[in-house]
N, C-alpha and C positions, 0 to 999 in steps of 0.2 A: 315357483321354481326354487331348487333349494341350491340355486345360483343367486339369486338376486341381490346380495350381499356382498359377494365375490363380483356381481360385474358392478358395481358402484367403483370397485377398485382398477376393474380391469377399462373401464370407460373413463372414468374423473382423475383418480388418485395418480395411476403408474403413469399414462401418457403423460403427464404433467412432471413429474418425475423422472424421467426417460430426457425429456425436452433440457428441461436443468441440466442435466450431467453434461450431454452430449455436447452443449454451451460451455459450461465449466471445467470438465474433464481436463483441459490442455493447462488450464490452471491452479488448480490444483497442486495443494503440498502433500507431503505426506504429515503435516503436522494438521492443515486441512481437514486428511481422514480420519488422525488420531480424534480431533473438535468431533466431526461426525459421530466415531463410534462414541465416545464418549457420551455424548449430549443424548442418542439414541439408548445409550443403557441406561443412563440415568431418567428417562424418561419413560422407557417402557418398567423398569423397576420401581418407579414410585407411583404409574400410573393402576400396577396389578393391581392389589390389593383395595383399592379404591375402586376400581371398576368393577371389580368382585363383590366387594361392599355394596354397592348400586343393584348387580344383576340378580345376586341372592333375595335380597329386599325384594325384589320386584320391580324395584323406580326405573330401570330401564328394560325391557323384555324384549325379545326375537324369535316372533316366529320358527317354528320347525320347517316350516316351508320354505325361509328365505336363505337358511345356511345350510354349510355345508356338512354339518356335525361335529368335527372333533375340537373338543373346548379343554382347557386352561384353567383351572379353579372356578368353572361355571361361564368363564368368557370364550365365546365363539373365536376360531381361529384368525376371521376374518378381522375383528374388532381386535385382536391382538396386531395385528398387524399393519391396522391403522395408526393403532402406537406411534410405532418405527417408519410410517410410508409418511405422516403431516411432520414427525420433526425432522424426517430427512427432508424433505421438500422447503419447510423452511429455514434448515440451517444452509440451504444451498442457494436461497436466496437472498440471507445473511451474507454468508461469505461473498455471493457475487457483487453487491453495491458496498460492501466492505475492503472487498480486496485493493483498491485504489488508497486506502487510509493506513497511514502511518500510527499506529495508535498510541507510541510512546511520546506523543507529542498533546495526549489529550487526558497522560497525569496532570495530577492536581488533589488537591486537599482544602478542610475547611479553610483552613486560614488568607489561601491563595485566591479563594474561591467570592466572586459577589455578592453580596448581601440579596439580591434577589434571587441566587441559585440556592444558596442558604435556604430562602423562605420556601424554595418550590421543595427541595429535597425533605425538608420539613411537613409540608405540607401534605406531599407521598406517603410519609412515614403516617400521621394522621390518617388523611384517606384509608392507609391499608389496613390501618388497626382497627377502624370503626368498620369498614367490611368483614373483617376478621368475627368483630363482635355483634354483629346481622347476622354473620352464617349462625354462630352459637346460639343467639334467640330464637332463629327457624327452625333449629334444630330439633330446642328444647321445646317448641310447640309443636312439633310433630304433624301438623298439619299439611297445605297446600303450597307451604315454603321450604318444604324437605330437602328437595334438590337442590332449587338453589343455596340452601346455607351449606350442603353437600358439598354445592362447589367451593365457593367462599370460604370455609373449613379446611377446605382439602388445599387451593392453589393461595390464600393469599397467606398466611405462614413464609411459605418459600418466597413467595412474593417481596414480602418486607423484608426476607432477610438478605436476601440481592440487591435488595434499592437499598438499605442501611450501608452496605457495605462499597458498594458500587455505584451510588447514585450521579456523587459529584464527577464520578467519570465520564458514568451514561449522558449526564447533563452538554457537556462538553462535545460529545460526541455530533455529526452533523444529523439533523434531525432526521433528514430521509432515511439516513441508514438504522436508524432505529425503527420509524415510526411504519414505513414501504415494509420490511419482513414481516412484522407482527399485520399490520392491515391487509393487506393483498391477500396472505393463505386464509384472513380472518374471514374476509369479504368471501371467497370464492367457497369456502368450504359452510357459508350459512350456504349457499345457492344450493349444491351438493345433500346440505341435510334440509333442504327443507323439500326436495326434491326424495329425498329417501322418507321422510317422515311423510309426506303425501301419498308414499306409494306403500306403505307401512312395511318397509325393509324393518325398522325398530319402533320402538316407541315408547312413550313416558305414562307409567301410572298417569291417570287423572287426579287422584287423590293428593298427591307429592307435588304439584305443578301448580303454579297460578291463572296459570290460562291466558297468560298475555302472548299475544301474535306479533311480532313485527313487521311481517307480511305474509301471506299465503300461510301454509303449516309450520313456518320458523317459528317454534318457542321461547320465550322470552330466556328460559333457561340454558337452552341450547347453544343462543347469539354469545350470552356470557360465557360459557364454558369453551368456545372456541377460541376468544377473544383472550381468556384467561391463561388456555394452554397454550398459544401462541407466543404470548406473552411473558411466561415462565419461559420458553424454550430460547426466546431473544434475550433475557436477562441473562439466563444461564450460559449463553452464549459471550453478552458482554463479560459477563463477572471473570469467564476462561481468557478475554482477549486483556480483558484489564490486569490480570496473573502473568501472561507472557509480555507483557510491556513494561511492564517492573522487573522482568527476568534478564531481558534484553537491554532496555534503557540503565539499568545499574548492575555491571560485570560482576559485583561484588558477590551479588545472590544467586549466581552461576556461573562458578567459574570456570575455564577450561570452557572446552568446546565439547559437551557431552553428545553420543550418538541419540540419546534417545528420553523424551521426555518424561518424566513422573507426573501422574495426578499427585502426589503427596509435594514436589515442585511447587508446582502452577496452584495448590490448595494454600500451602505455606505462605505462596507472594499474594494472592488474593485477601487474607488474611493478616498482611503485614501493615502496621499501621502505616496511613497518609501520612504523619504527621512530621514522618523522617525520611520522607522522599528528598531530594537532593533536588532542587525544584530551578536550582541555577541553571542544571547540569539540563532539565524538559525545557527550560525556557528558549538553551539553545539551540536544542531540536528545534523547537516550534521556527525561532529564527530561521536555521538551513532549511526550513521544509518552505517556509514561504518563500524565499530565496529559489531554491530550486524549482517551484510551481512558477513562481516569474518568468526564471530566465529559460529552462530548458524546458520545454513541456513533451520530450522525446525522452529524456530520462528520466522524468518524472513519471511517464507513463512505465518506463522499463523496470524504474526501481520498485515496483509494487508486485514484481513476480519473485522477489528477492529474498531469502527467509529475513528472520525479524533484527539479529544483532549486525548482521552484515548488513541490512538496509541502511542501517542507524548509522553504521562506519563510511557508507558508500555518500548518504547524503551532508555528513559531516567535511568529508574530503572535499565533496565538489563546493560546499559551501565554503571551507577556506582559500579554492582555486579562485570562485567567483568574486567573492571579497576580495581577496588581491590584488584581482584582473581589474577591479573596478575604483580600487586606491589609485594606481596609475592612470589608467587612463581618465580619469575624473578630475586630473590634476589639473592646476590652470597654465601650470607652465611647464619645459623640460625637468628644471631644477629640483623640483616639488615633488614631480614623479619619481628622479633619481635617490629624492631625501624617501619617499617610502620603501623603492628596493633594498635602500640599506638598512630601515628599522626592519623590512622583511627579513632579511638577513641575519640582523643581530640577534631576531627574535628562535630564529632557527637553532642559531649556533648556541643560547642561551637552554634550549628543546633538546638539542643533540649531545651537544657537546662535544669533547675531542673523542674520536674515535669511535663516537658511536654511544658514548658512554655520559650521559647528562653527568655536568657539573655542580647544576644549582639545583635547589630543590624547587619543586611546583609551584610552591609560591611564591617563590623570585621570578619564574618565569609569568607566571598570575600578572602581578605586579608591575611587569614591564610592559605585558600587554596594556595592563589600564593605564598606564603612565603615558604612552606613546602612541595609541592607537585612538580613533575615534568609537565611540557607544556601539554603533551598529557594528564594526569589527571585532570588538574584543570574544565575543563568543565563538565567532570561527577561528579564531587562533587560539582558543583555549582549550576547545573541546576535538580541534584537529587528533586521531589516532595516532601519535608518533610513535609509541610503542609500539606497534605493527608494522609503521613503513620504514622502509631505508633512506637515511637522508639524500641522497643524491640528485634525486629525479625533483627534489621540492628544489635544489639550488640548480638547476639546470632550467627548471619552471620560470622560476626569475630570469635567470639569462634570457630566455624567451621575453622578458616582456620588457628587456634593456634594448632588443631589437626593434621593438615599438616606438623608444624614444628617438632614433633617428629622424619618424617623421616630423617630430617638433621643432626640427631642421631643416624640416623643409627638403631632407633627402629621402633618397628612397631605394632604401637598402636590401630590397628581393629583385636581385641582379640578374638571377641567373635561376635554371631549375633547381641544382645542388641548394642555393639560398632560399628557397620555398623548401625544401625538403628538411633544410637545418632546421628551421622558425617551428615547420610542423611538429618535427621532434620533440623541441624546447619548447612548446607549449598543448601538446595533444599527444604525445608518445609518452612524453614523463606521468602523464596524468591517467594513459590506458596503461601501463607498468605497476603505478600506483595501488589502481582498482584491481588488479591480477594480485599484489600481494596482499590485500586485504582476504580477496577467497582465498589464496593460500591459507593462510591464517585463521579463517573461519569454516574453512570445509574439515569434515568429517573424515574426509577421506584426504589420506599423506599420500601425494605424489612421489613419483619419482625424481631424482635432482635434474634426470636428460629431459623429462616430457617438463619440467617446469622453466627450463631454460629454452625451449621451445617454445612453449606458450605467452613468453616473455617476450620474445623477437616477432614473435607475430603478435602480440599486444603493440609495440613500438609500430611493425609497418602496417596493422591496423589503425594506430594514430594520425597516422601520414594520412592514410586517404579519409578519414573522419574530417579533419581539417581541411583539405586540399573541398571536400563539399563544404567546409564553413565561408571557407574564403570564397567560392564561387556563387554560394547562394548570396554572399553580404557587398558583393562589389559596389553596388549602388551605394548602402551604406557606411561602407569605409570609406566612399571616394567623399562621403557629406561631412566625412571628419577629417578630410584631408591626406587619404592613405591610399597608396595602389598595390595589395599584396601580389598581383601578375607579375611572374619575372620581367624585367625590363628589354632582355632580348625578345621572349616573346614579342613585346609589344614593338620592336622593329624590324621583325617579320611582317609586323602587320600594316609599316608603315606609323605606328604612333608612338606617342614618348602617354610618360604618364599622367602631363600635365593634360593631355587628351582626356585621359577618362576620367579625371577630377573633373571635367567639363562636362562630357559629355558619359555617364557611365551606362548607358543604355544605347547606344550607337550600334549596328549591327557588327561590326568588329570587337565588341565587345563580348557579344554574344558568340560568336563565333570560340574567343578564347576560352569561354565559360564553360563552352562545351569541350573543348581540349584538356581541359585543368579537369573535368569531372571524369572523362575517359582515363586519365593517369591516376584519379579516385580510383575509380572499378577496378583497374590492374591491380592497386596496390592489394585492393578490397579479397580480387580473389587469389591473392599471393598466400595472405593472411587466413581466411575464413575457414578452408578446411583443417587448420591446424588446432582449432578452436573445439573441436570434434573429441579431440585429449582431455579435455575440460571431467570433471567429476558430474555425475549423472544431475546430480542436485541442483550444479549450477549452471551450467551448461547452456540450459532451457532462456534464462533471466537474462544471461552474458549475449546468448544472440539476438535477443527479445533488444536490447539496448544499443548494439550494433545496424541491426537490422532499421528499427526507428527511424536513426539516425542516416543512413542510407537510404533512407524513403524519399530524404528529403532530395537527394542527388537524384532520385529517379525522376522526381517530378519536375525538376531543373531540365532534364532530358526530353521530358513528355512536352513541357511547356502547361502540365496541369495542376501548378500549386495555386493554393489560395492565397488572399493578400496577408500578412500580418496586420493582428488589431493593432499591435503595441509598437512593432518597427515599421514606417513608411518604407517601401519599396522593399520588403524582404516577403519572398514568398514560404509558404509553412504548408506542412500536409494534412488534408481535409482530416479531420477526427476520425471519423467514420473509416478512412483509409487507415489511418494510425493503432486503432483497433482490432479491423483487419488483420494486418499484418502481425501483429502481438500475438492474434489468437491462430492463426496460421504456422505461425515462427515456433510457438511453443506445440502446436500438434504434431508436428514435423521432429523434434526434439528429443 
């Protein structure tokens, strides 16, 4: 049939393909599509002429019978096509176990680098030279290793010159996500040829071939050549993600907030030597991003739909919030804690300055951080964005956590609703205001000054009910530190004071309030959400994605169906598989 070429693609290839997208589609950037078409043109324009090279010779042949006719410098339509069908399929399952990884957190250079990554990057280099120099001896024999030093000639060149330049990156990188994109489409697509080579869809001179089988009609040649092209296409892949991480991770080499990427960009920073990476500046990523994978694993999940320099700002922010959050309350006594909100303080005012307008230069502020601060903080207070935020909401943040110290008094200062509404503000509204002026700052697209002061207010009573479910979900928890954020009349409604639920925080009166506190969430929730809708198309999708999350967790408070926390005793968290969900739901919807 002079289909049978065409249904390999229309049975194996496209359904597989189709599956991907339909999965990924909600996720998806538009820098995503730019990666796609990129990696597809530069893959079907280095694969022509080589494939040409193959079919002229003869070392690969096609039946009349099995295609459909119209060819391409001698390559059948369908074999072009395959080009562009294996590297879209696995650039999509690249980006899909990638999209969760921060990658400006997995710079790095020789110097930085272990003496064992050292030896293995080294060792690659080797490896791929002496493959390089097999293809050329097969070559030059002319014999029954034709093809393969074909291949070897053809893909490790590119090979070496990806791992030379990108190794210590790929090194770093977490193994699945490298080693799953290249294996999976490697794996399936021998099953597929060895299934077409049995049914003689194509087929290989004998004379050009070794003759070794791996199984059934899989040619030893074959195995390698998919393994190889797989493999260029996830290198070429990293070497594009390790380009926009150096783009992103240092504002210097892009500055401004450009609409729209250059390969001659992303080639420049690929390009640029390791050797003057600013490696202080990755170290404190890597710090905020472990930090953030600890303590929120709802924004950690959220911040991964988020383009790449605003993720870096977004996870930087919440890593100086958390540091903060955790100098005070880590303190062993009142006193201790009150002595960090003032270095917090001085340290601001040192950042700001009067009026908005820094007084000292960087490295006095440098300087006071490591003078005053402990090890683990000093990178979130260095690499906090100030340039971007407005001070206000950072010294209001604080005031929020001056409201904390009361209870090391043994008082208990959320009196009232108005005083759960204040605390919310001073410590979850300053911080959703925060992350609103960051997109400000990195979207593409200039607002209006009315829809930005809206989106501002509904960032703030967005906070309110973000919090209102932190405090609900952690009663049990705060009461084991000593704290009852329920206003206090509530709780003599209900007939109890607070020393009740420091006793008992799980008593059905409790649960009761828990459910009251999450309903004044959802009011606040849907006060807020459709104002969120003004948002720029870019961001919009990420900003609900992170919202939404986080309100998973008050639904399942509701349902009674959260799962236990591994890391907090008594604090319930939402099944993964639900958290998912809702991410890929939230963004379809977007």
């Amino acid at each position: 049939m002079a289909y049978e070429y065409a249904l390999v693609h229309l049975i194996y290839t496209i359904p597989l393909a189709g599956a991907l997208t339909v999965i990924l589609k909600p996720l998806l950037t538009r820098l995503d599509l730019y990666k796609i078409l990129v990696l597809i043109l530069i893959a079907f324009f280095a694969t022509l002429p080589w494939d040409s090279y193959l079919i002229r010779h003869g070392i690969w042949t096609y039946p009349p019978s099995v295609v459909l006719g119209p060819r391409l410098f001698w390559i059948p339509i369908e074999e072009l096509f395959f080009f562009i069908i294996q590297t879209y399929i696995t650039t999509l399952l690249y980006i899909l176990l990638n999209k969760p990884i921060l990658h400006a957190q997995f710079l790095t250079n020789r110097e930085e680098s272990p003496l064992p990554t050292r030896r293995v990057k080294a060792l690659g280099q080797i490896l791929l030279s002496v493959a390089i120099l097999v293809g050329a001896v097969l070559i030059k024999d002319g014999a029954e290793g034709t093809y393969l030093g074909l291949i070897l000639i053809w893909a490790g060149p590119i090979t070496l010159l990806t791992w030379s330049f990108s190794g210590y990156f790929l090194l770093q990188l977490p193994f699945a996500c490298i080693a799953i994109p290249i294996c999976l489409p490697t794996i399936y697509l021998w099953f597929v040829d060895e299934l077409a080579l049995g049914r003689g869809t194509w087929a290989i001179q004998s004379e050009t071939k070794l003759g070794w089988r791996l199984w059934g009609n899989l040619e030893l040649e074959e195995a390698v050549f998919f393994l190889a092209t797989n493999t260029l296409i996830v290198f070429g892949l990293v070497a594009f993600d390790r380009g926009m991480a150096v783009l992103d991770t240092f504002p210097g080499t892009r500055p401004g907030v450009p609409r729209r990427i250059s390969i001659r960009s992303v080639m420049k920073a690929i390009f640029t030597d390791p050797a003057g990476y600013d490696m202080k500046r990755v170290k404190g990523i890597r710090e905020a991003v472990n930090i953030l994978r600890k303590k929120s694993r709802s924004f950690y999940l959220a911040s991964s739909v988020f383009p790449g320099r605003l993720r870096i700002d977004l996870v930087l922010l919440y890593s100086f919030c958390r540091v903060a959050d955790d100098l005070v309350d880590d303190s062993s006594s009142g006193p201790e804690a009150l002595a960090w909100i003032e270095k917090l303080t001085e340290y601001l005012d040192l950042a700001y300055g009067a009026g908005g307008k820094p007084l000292h230069s960087a490295t006095e502020v440098t300087n006071y951080a490591e003078k005053n601060f402990p090890m683990f903080a000093q990178s979130a207070l260095e690499l906090i964005p100030t340039s971007l935020l407005p001070s206000r909401p950072l010294y209001e943040l604080l005031d929020g956590f001056k409201m904390d110290l009361a209870f090391t008094r043994a008082e208990f200062p959320i009196k009232t609703e108005l005083d759960i509404r204040a605390y919310a503000h001073r410590v979850a509204s300053t911080v959703g205001e925060l992350c609103l002026w960051l997109v400000f700052r990195h979207s593409s697209v200039k607002l209006p000054k009315e829809k930005e002061s809206k989106l501002i207010q509904a960032a703030i009573t967005m906070g309110h009910a973000l919090q209102y479910v932190n405090i609900a979900r952690d009663i049990q928890v705060d009461a084991e530190m000593g704290r009852v954020y329920l206003p206090s009349d509530w709780l003599s409604e209900e007939g109890l004071t607070p020393q009740d639920i420091l006793t008992n925080p799980r008593q059905p009166k409790a649960e009761a309030l828990r459910q009251r506190l999450l309903a004044l969430a959802f009011k606040e929730y849907e006060k807020s959400r459709p104002i969120m809708n003004l948002l720029p198309d870019e961001i919009r999708g990420p900003l609900v994605v992170a919202v939404e999350s986080y309100m998973e967790i008050g639904r399942v408070l509701r349902e009674g169906s959260g799962v236990p926390s591994k890391t907090k005793r008594g604090r319930a968290t939402v099944p993964r598989s639900r958290r998912l969900w809702v991410a890929w739901k939230t963004l379809s919807a977007s």
